[in-house]
C-alpha positions as CSV (number, residue, x, y, z in Angstrom):
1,X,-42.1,58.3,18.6
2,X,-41.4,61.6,19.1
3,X,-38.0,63.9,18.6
4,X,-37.9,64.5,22.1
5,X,-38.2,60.6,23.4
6,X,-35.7,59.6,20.4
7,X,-33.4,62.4,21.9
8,X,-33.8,60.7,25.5
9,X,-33.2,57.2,23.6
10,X,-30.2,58.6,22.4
11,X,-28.5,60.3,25.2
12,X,-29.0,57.3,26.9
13,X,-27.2,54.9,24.3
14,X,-24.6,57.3,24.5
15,X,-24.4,56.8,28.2
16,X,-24.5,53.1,27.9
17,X,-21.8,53.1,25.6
18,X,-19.3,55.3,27.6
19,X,-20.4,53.1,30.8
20,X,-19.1,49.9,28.5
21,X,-16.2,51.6,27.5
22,X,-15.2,52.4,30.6
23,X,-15.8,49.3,32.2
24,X,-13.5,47.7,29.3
25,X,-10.7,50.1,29.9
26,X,-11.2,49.2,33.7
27,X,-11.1,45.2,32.7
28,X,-8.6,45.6,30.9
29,X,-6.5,47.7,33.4
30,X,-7.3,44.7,35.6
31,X,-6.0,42.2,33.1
32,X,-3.0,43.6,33.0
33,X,-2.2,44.2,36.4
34,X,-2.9,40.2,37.1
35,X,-0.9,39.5,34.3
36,X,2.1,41.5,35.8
37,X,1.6,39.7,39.0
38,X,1.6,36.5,37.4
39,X,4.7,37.5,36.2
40,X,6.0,38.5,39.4
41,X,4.8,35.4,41.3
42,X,6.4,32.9,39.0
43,X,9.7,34.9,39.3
44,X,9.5,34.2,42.8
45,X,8.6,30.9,42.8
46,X,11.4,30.7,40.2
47,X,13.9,32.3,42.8
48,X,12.6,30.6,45.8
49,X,13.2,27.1,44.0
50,X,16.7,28.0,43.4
51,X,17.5,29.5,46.6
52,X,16.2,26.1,47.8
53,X,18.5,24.1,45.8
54,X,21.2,26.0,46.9
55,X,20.5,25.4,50.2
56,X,20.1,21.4,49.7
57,X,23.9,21.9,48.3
58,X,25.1,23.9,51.3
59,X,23.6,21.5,53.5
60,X,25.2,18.8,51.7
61,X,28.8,20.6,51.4
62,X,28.3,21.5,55.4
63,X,27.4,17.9,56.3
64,X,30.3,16.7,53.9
65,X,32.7,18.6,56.1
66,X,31.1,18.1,59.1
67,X,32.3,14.6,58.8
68,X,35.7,15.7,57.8
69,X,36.1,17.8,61.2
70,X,34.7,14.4,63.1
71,X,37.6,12.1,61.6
72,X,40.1,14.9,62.2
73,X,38.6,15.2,65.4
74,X,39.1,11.3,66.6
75,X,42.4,11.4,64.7
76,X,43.9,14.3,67.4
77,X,42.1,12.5,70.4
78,X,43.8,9.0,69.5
79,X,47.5,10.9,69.0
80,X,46.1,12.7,72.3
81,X,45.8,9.2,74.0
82,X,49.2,8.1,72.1
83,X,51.3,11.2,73.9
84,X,49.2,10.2,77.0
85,X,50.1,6.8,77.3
86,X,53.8,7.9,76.3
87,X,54.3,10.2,79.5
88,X,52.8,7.5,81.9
């Protein structure tokens, strides 16, 4: 083999191995940034999963007084019948 083909040899090993390097720092670049959005998804689904158990106990709370307003509600209209049947 000759000096000039080992030179040609070389300069493309070194080639190769700044292409691999590269392509590492790109990987792990990518790595990284699906590890951050991991991250970031499973805070969500975190935050969505309360926000939905807080609802459930909104909905609870407004059904709770929902019935409250109904027995209030029939307790005026049967005092309403009451003052009603007074004044006939």
């Amino acid at each position: 083999m000759s000096l000039e083909s080992l030179t040609q040899l070389e300069q493309k090993i070194v080639t190769l191995i700044d292409a691999f390097k590269t392509l590492k720092q790109e990987s792990d670049n990518l790595r990284e940034e699906l590890e951050d959005k991991t991250n970031n998804i499973n805070s969500l689904q975190s935050e969505r999963d309360s926000l939905q158990n807080e609802l459930s106990a909104l909905k609870g709370t407004l059904d709770e007084r929902q019935k409250k307003l109904d027995v209030a509600a029939e307790r005026i209209q049967e005092i309403l019948r009451k003052f009603e049947s007074i004044g006939q």
